[in-house]
N, C-alpha and C positions, 0 to 999 in steps of 0.2 A: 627267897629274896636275895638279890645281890648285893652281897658288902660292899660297905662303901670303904673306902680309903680316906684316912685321920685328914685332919683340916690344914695339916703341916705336911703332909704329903704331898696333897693336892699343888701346895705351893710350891713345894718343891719343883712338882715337874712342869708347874706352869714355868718357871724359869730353865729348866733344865730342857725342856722341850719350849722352848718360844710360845709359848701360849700367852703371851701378854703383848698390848699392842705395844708397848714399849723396845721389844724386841721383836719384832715382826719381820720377817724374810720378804727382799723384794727383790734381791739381783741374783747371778748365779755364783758369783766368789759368795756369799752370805749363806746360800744354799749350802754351799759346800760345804763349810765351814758348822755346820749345823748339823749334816751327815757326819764329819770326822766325830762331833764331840759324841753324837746320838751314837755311833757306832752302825748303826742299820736302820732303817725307817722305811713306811710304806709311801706312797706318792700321793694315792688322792684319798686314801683310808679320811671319815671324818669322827666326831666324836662317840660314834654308834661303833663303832672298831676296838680294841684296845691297839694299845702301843703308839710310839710316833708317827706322827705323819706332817710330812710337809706341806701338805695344803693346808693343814690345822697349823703351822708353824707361820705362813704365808697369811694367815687370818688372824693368826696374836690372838687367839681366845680359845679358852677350853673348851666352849659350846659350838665351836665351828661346825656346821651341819651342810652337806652338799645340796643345794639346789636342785632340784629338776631337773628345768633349763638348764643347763653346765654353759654351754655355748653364750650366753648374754650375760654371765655371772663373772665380773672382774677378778675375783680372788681365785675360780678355778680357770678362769683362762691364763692367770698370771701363774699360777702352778703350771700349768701344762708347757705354757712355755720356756718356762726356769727347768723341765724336765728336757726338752729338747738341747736348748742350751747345755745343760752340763751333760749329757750323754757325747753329744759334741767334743767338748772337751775333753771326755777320754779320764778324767781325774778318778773319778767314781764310779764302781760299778751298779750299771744299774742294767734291771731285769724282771720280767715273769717270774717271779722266785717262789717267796711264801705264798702260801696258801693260796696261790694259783694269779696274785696280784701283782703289782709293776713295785718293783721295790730295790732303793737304792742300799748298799754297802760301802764303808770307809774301806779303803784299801786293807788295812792293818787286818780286819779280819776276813779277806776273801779267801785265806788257804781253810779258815776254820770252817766257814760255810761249805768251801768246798770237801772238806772229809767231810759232812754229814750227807749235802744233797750230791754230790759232783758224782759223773758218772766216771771210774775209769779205763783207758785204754784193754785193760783186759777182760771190763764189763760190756762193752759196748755192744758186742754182737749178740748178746741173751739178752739186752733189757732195750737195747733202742730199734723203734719200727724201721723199715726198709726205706718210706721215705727221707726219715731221719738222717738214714746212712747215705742216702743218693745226695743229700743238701751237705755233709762234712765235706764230701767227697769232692764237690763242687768248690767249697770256700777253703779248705785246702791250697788247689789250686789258684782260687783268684783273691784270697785274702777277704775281697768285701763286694759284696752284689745288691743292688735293689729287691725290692722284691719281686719284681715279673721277670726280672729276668735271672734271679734265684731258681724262681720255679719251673722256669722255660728249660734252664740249662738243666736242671736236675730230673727234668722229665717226667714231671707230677703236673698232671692234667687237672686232678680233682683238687678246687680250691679247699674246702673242710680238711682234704688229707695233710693239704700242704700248710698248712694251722696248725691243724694237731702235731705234724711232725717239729714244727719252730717253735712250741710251745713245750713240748716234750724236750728238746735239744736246751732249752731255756733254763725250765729248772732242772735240768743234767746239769748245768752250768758249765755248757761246751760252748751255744752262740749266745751272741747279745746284739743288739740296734746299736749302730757304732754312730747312727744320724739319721735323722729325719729329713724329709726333703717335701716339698711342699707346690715345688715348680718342675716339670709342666703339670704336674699332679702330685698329689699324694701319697706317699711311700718311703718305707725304713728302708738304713742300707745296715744290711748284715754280716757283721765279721765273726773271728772263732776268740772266744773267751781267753787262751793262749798270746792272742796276739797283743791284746790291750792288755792283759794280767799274767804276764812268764811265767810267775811265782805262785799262779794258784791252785796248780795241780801238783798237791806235797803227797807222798807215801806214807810220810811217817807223822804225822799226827792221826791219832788212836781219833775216834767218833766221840768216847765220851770226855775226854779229854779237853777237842773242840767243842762240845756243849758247853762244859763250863767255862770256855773262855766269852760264849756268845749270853752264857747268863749270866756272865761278869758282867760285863756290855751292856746290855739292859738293867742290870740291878744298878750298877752308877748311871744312868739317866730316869731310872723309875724313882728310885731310893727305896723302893718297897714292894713287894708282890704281893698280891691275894692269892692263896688256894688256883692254880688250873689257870694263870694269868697270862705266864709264858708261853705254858704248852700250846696254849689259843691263839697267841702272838705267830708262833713259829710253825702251827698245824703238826704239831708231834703228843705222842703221847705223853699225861700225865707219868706216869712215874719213870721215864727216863728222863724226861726234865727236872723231877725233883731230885733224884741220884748228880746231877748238875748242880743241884742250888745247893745242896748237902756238901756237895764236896767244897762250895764256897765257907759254910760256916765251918767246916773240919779244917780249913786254913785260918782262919777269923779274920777272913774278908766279909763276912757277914755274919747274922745273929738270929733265931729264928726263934720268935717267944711263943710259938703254937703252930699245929702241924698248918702244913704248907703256905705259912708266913716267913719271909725274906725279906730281913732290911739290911742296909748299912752298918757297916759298924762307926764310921764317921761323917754321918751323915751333913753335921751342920759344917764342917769343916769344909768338903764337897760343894756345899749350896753357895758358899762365901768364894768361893773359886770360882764357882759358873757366875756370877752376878758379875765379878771381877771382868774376866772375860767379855761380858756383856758389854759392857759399860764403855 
């Protein structure tokens, strides 16, 4: 059976994640502002997912469930386009990341995500495919391309290849969709990670290091973890995630009254701050 999470929790993160319609996201400044505090969030993840999501933030309830139809559903079309919108902007990073879904990050932690998943410069040639390298090589040179003519220029006939290679380059955390374009058709323009974030390819932060700054990150917008809550958030294994949350209560940023239980150590303190915010 899956544990549940105490009834003070719950509320926590309805406020801490917008889950009430009272704080319900409808623009993309409010978007944004929503990713800083969350720290990282998924895009159209719904209640069946763990962790944040903006479409559940966009829907102010905790029971937010995705539709079918997505296409006639107001709350994921006003998601979809609040993602448009802030990728535009340039403010946030957003991408293919976790566990293979579209997912935005607050600036402050892009160098930590990037020591976990970032590929770098002197990884490049052992882990990323050939197409991969033909599309760097490409935007390099032109900084941002659509995508037919990404793939025309970089000489990938096979459309599956030329997916898999942008999907691969994604969670590298080398390109990202810098805009969506919609006239005369439909199509991402794609830039290099470097150019909208300078700062996110560091040498020197250690891997587990940025783990626990990213379980920091989540533990003040969760207030609490269950057992294998994170590792499932972030698609890593259980016990490098817990050596993460460990190293939070070996600081007494956190508290941990049973194995792989993580709370706050100020918790109510924290909730009085987001409602502040809110309001």
């Amino acid at each position: 059976m899956k544990p549940e999470l105490p009834t003070e929790i719950e509320s926590y993160r309805d406020s801490s994640w917008q889950r009430e319609e009272s704080s319900r996201v409808e623009t993309a400044a409010q978007a944004e502002r929503f990713i800083e505090r969350a720290g990282f969030t998924f895009c159209m993840t719904d209640n069946r997912q763990p962790g944040p999501s903006l479409y559940i933030a966009v829907c102010g309830r905790r029971d937010a469930r995705m539709p079918r139809n997505v296409q006639k559903d107001p709350e994921s079309s006003l998601t979809w386009l609040l993602k448009d919108e802030i990728a535009q902007r340039g403010k946030m990073y957003y991408s293919k990341l976790l566990r293979g879904k579209a997912t935005f990050i607050a600036p402050r932690l892009v160098p930590y995500f990037f020591a976990v998943w970032g590929v770098k410069k002197s990884q490049m040639k052992k882990m990323l495919m050939p197409e991969a390298h033909a599309i760097l090589k490409v935007l390099r040179k032109e900084w941002e391309m659509a995508t037919s003519d990404l793939k025309k220029e970089a000489r990938i006939d096979d459309r599956a290849a030329f997916l898999r290679a942008i999907d691969q380059l994604q969670r590298a955390m080398l390109v990202l969709p810098a805009e969506v374009a919609y006239v005369p058709k439909f199509t991402y323009i794609w830039t290099l990670t470097e150019g909208r974030f300078p700062d996110s390819n560091t040498n020197h932060i250690a891997r587990q290091d940025a783990l626990k700054e990213i379980a920091r990150s989540f533990l003040v917008g969760a207030g609490m973890t269950l057992p294998g809550e994170l590792a499932r958030v972030l698609g890593l294994s259980r016990p490098e995630v817990g050596l993460a949350n460990r190293a939070l209560v070996k600081n007494g940023f956190a508290v941990s009254p049973e194995r792989g239980v993580y709370h706050l150590t100020d918790l109510e303190e924290r909730l009085t701050r987001i409602r502040q915010e809110l309001e």
